[in-house]
C-alpha positions as CSV (number, residue, x, y, z in Angstrom):
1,X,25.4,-125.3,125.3
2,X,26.9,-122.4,123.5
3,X,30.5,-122.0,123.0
4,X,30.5,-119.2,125.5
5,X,29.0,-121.2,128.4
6,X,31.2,-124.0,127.7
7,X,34.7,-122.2,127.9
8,X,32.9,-120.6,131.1
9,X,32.2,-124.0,133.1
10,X,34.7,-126.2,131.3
11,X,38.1,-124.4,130.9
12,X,40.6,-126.7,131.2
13,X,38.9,-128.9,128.4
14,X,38.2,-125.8,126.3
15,X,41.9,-124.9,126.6
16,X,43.6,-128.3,125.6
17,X,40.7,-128.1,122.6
18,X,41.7,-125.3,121.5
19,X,46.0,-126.2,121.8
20,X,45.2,-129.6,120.6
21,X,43.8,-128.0,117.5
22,X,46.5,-125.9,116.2
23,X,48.3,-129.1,115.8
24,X,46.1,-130.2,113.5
25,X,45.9,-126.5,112.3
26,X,49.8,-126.2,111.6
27,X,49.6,-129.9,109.5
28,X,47.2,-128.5,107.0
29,X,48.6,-125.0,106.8
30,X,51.4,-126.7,105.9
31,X,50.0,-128.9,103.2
32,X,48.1,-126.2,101.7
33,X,51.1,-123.7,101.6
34,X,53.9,-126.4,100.9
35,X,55.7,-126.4,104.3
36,X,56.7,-129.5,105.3
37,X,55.9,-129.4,109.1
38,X,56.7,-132.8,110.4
39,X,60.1,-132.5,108.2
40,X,61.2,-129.9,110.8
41,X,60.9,-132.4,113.9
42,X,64.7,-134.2,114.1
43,X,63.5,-136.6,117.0
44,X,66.8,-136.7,118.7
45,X,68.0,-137.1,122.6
46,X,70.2,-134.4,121.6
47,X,67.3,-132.9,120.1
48,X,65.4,-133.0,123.6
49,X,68.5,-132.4,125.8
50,X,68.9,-129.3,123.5
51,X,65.2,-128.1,124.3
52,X,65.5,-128.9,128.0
53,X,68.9,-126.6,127.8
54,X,67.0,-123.9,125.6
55,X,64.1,-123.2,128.7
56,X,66.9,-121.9,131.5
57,X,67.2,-118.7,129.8
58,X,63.4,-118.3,129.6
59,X,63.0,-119.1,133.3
60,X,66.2,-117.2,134.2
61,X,64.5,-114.1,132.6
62,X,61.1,-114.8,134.2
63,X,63.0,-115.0,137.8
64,X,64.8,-111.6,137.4
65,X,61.0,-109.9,136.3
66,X,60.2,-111.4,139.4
67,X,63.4,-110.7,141.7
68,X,63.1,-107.1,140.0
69,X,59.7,-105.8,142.1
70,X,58.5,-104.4,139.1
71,X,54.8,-103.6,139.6
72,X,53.8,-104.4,136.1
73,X,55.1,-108.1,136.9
74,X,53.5,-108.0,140.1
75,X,50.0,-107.3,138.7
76,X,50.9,-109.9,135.6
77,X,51.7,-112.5,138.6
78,X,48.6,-112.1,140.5
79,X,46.1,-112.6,137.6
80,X,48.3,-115.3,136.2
81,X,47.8,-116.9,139.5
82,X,44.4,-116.6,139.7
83,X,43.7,-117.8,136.4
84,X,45.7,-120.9,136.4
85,X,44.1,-121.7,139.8
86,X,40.7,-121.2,138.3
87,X,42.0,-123.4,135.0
88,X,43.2,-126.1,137.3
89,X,41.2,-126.8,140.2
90,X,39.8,-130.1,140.7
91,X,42.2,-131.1,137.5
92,X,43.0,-134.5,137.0
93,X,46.8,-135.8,137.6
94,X,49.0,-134.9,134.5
95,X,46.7,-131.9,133.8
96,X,49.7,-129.5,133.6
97,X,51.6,-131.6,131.8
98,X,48.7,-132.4,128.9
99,X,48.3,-128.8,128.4
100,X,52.0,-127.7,128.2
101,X,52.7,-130.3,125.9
102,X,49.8,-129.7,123.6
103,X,50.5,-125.8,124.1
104,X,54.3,-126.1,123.2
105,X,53.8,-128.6,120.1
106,X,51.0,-126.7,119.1
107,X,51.8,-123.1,118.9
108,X,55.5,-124.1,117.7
109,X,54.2,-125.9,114.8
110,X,52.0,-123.1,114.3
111,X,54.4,-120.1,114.8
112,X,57.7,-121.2,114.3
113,X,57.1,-124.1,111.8
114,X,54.5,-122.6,109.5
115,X,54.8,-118.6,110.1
116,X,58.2,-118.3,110.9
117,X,59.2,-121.2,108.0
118,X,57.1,-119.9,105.5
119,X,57.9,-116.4,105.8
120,X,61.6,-117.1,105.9
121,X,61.2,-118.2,102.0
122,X,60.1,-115.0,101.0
123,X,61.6,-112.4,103.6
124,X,65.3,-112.2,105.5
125,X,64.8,-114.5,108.4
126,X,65.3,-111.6,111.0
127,X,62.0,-110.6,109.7
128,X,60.0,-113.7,109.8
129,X,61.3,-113.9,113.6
130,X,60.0,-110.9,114.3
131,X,56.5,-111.0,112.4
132,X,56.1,-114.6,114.6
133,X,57.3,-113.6,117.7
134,X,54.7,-110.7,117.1
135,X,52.1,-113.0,116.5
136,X,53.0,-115.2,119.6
137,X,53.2,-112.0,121.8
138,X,49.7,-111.1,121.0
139,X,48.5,-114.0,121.2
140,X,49.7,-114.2,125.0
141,X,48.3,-110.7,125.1
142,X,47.0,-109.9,128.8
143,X,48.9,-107.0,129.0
144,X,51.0,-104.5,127.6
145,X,53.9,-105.7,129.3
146,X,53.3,-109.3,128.7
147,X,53.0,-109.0,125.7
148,X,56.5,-107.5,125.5
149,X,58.0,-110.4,127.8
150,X,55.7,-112.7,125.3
151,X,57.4,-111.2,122.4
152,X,60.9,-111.5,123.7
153,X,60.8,-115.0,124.3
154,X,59.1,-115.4,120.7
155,X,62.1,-113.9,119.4
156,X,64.2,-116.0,121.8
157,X,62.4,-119.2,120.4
158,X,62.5,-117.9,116.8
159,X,66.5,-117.5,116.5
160,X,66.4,-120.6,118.7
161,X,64.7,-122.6,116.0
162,X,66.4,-120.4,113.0
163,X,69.6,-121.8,114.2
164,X,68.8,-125.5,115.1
165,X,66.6,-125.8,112.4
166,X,64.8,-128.1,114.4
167,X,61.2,-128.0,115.7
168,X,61.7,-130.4,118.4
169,X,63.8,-127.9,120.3
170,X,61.7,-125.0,120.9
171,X,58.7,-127.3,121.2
172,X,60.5,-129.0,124.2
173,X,61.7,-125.5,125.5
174,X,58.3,-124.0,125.2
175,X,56.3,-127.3,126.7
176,X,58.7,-128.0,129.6
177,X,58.7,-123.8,130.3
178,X,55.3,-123.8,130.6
179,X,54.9,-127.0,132.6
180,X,57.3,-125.7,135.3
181,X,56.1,-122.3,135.7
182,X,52.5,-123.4,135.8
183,X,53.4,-125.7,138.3
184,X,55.5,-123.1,140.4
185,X,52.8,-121.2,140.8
186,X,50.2,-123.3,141.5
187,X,52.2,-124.1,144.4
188,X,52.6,-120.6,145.6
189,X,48.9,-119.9,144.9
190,X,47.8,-122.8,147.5
């Protein structure tokens, strides 16, 4: 089966693939370029109490876009919903939770640890946030104006993570963000 047929009848699997492998991604990365990845993890209950503290302003921001009527969210919302409803269906229990967890390790490692980290050596860390929160907002690309929102909470995450110097933070924020808005709106797709 080609890779395009198997994204097509298996996406849930081709998804946690594909976040699973940044992590791996983000490790050598690091080795080749000298960032020391794993360093940047302080495994903390602070640590996690800091990341679950970090994801209210995300979701505060996502709930005013949605309070606001905007039609640009509105159209965002619908194929969001549709999608995760097409990811998920017929998903095994602690689907939602696999993905957001490999999603939030994954791309923070990737973005934040490596991009972000690496660029900060060379250029003023204002820079390197933007440049990764760039990066992150185009990879979320679906539209125009998600990849703004993408980008803002890129840049959210990046001073986040420039000020805690810890990747355990904004990996928590990012995984727990995603595991409760995916979960809000598979219950308002139903």
């Amino acid at each position: 089966m080609d890779l395009r047929r198997y994204v097509l009848h298996h996406p849930l699997r081709a998804g946690m693939l594909f976040q699973g492998a940044l992590i791996p991604l983000a490790l050598l990365l690091g080795l080749v370029f000298g960032i020391p990845v794993l360093a940047r993890f302080e495994w903390s209950l602070d640590g996690l109490a800091m990341g679950a503290l970090v994801t209210l302003p995300m979701l505060g921001l996502l709930g005013l876009l949605a309070a606001s009527g905007l039609r640009a969210y509105r159209v965002l919302e619908a194929q969001v919903r549709d999608f995760l409803h097409t990811l998920f269906r017929g998903a095994p229990p602690g689907s939602v939770a696999a993905l957001s967890l490999l999603a939030g390790f994954g791309e923070e490692m990737l973005l934040r640890g490596v991009l972000q980290g690496g660029l900060a050596e060379h250029v003023p860390a204002a820079v390197a946030i933007l440049l990764a929160a760039v990066v992150f907002g185009l990879a979320h690309y679906i539209s125009g104006f998600y990849f703004l929102f993408a980008t803002l909470i890129g840049i959210y995450l990046g001073v986040v993570y420039h000020v805690t110097g810890n990747l355990l933070v904004v990996a928590v924020a990012h995984a727990l963000y995603d595991w409760i808005v995916i979960r809000i709106y598979l219950r308002s797709a139903r």
